[in-house]
Backbone bond lengths (Angstrom), bond angles and torsions (degrees), N, CA, C in turn:
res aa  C-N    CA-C-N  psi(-1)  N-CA   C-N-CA  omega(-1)  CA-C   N-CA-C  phi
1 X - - - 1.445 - - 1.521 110.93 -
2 X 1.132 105.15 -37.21 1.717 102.28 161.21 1.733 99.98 109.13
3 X 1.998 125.59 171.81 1.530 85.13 161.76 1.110 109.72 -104.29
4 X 1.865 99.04 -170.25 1.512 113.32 172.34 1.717 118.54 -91.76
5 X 1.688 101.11 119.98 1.258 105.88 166.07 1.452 104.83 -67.27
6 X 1.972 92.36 147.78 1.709 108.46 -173.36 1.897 101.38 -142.02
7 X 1.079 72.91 128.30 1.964 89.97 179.65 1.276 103.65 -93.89
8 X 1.641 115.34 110.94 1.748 123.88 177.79 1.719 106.00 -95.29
9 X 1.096 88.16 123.98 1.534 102.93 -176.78 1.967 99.71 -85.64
10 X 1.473 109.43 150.94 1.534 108.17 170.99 1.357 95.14 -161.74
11 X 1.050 123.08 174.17 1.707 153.59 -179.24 1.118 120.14 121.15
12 X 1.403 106.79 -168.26 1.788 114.43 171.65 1.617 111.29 -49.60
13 X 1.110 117.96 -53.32 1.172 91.82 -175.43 1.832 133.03 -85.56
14 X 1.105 109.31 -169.08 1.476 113.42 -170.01 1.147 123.15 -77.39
15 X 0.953 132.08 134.34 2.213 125.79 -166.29 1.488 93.43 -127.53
16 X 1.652 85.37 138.63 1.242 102.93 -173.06 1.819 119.96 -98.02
17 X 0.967 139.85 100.91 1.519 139.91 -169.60 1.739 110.33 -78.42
18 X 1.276 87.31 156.86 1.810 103.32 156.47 1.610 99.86 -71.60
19 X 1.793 92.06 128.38 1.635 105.27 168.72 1.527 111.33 -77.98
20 X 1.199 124.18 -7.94 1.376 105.55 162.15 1.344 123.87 -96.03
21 X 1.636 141.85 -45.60 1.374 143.23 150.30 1.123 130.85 -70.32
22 X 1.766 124.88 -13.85 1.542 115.50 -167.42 1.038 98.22 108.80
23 X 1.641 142.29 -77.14 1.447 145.62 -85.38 1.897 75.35 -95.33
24 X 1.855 91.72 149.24 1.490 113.44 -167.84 1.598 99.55 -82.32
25 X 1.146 116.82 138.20 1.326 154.88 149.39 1.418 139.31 -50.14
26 X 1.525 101.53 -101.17 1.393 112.13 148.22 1.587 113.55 -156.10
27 X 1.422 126.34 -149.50 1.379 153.17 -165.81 1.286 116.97 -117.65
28 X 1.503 113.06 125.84 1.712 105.41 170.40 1.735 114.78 -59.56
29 X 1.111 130.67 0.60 1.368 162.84 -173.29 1.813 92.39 -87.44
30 X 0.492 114.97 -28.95 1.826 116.04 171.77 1.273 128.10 -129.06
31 X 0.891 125.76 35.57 1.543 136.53 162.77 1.492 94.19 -103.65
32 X 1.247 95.51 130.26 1.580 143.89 160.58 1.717 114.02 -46.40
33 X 1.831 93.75 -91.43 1.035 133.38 -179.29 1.454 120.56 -107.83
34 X 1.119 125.61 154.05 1.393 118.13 171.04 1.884 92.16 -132.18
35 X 1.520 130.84 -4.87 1.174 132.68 -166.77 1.553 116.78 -87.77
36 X 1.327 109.20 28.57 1.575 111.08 176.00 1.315 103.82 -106.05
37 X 1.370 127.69 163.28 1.075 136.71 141.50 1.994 122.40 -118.89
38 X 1.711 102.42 140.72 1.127 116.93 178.94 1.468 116.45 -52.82
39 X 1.663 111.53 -173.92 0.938 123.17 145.52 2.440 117.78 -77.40
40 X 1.169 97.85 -17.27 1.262 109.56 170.18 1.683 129.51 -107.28
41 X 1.414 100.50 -2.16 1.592 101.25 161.70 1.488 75.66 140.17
42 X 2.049 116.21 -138.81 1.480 113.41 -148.27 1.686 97.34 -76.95
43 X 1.163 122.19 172.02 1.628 141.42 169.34 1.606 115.20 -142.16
44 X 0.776 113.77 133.99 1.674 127.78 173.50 1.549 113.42 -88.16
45 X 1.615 118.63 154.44 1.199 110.22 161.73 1.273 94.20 -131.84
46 X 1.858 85.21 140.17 2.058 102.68 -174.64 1.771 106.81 -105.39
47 X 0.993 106.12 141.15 1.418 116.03 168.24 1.609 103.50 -73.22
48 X 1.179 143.69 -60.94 1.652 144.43 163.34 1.322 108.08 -99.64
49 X 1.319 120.23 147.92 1.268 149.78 139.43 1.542 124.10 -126.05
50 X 1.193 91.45 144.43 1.724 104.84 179.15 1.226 104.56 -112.53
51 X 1.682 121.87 166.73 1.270 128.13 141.11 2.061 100.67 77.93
52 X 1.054 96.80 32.22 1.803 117.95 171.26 1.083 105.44 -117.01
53 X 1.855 105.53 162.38 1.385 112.19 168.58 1.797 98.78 -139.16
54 X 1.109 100.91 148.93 1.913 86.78 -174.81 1.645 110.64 -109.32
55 X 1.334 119.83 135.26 1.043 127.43 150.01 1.437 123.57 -15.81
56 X 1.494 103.62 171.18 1.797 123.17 147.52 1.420 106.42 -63.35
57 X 1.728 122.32 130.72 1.487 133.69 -179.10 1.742 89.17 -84.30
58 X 1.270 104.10 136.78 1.827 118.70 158.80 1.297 107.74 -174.22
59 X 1.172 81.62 144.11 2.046 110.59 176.25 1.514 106.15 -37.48
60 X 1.393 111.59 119.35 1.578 105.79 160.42 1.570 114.98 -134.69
61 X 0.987 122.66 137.07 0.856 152.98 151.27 1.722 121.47 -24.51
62 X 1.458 124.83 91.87 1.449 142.01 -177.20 1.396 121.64 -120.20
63 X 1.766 99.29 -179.07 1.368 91.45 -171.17 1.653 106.00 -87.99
64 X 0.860 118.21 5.99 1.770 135.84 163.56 1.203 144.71 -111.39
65 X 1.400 100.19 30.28 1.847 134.83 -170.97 1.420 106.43 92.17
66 X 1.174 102.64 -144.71 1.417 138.17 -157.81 1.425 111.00 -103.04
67 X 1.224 123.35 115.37 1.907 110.91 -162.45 1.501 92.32 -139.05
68 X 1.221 124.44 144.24 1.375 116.40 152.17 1.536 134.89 -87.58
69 X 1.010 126.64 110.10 1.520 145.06 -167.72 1.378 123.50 -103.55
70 X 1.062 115.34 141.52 1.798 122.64 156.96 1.239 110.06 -124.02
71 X 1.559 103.74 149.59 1.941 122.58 175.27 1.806 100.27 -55.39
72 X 1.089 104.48 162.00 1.475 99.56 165.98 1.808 92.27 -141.14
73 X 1.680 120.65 122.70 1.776 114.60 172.52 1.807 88.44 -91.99
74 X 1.429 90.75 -160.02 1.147 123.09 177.55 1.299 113.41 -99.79
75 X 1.015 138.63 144.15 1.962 149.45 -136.66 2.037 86.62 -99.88
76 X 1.451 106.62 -42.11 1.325 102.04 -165.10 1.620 125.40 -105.91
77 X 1.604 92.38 -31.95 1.943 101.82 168.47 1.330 105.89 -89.82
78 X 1.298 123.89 -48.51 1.190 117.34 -176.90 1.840 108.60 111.97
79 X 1.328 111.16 15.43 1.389 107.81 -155.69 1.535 80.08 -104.42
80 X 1.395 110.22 163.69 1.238 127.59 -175.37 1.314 111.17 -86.87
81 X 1.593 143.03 122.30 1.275 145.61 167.50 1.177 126.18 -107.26
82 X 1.342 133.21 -13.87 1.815 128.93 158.71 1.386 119.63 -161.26
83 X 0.901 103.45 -129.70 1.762 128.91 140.84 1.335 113.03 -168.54
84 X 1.777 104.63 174.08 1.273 126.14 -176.25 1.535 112.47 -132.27
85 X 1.330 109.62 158.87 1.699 125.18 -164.57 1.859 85.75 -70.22
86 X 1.301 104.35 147.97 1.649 88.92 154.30 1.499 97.39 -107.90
87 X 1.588 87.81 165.52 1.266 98.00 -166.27 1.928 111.95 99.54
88 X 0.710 138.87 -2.94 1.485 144.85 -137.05 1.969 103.91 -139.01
């Protein structure tokens, strides 16, 4: 399978990791929004992320209609961490 390239985030601000391996994410420096909530309590929206891989895009179903979305995991565990708008 070969390895996985990984983009390390650093500076002043705060970087956000996968809760299961670590591997960096993004920056409080790119959040959008902080006014969403998950399916697991609060959710953020980031202007960049690194170190993702995206799902199949399909229509789901929210508390603000009908949006089209994809999963987004983690580039290196493989564990699932949100989703994203497509299109975005």
């Amino acid at each position: 399978m070969g390895l996985k390239y990984r983009t390390y985030l650093e500076g002043p601000a705060t970087v956000y990791c996968c809760f299961k391996c670590g591997t960096h994410l993004a920056t409080s420096a790119s959040i959008l929004s902080r006014d969403f909530t998950g399916q697991h309590g609060q959710a953020f929206l980031f202007e960049k992320v690194v170190n993702i891989y995206p799902g199949k895009a399909e229509d789901r179903e929210m508390s603000s209609g009908i949006h089209r979305v994809r999963d987004v995991s983690c580039i290196q565990c493989s564990m699932m961490l949100g989703w994203t708008y497509v299109g975005f």
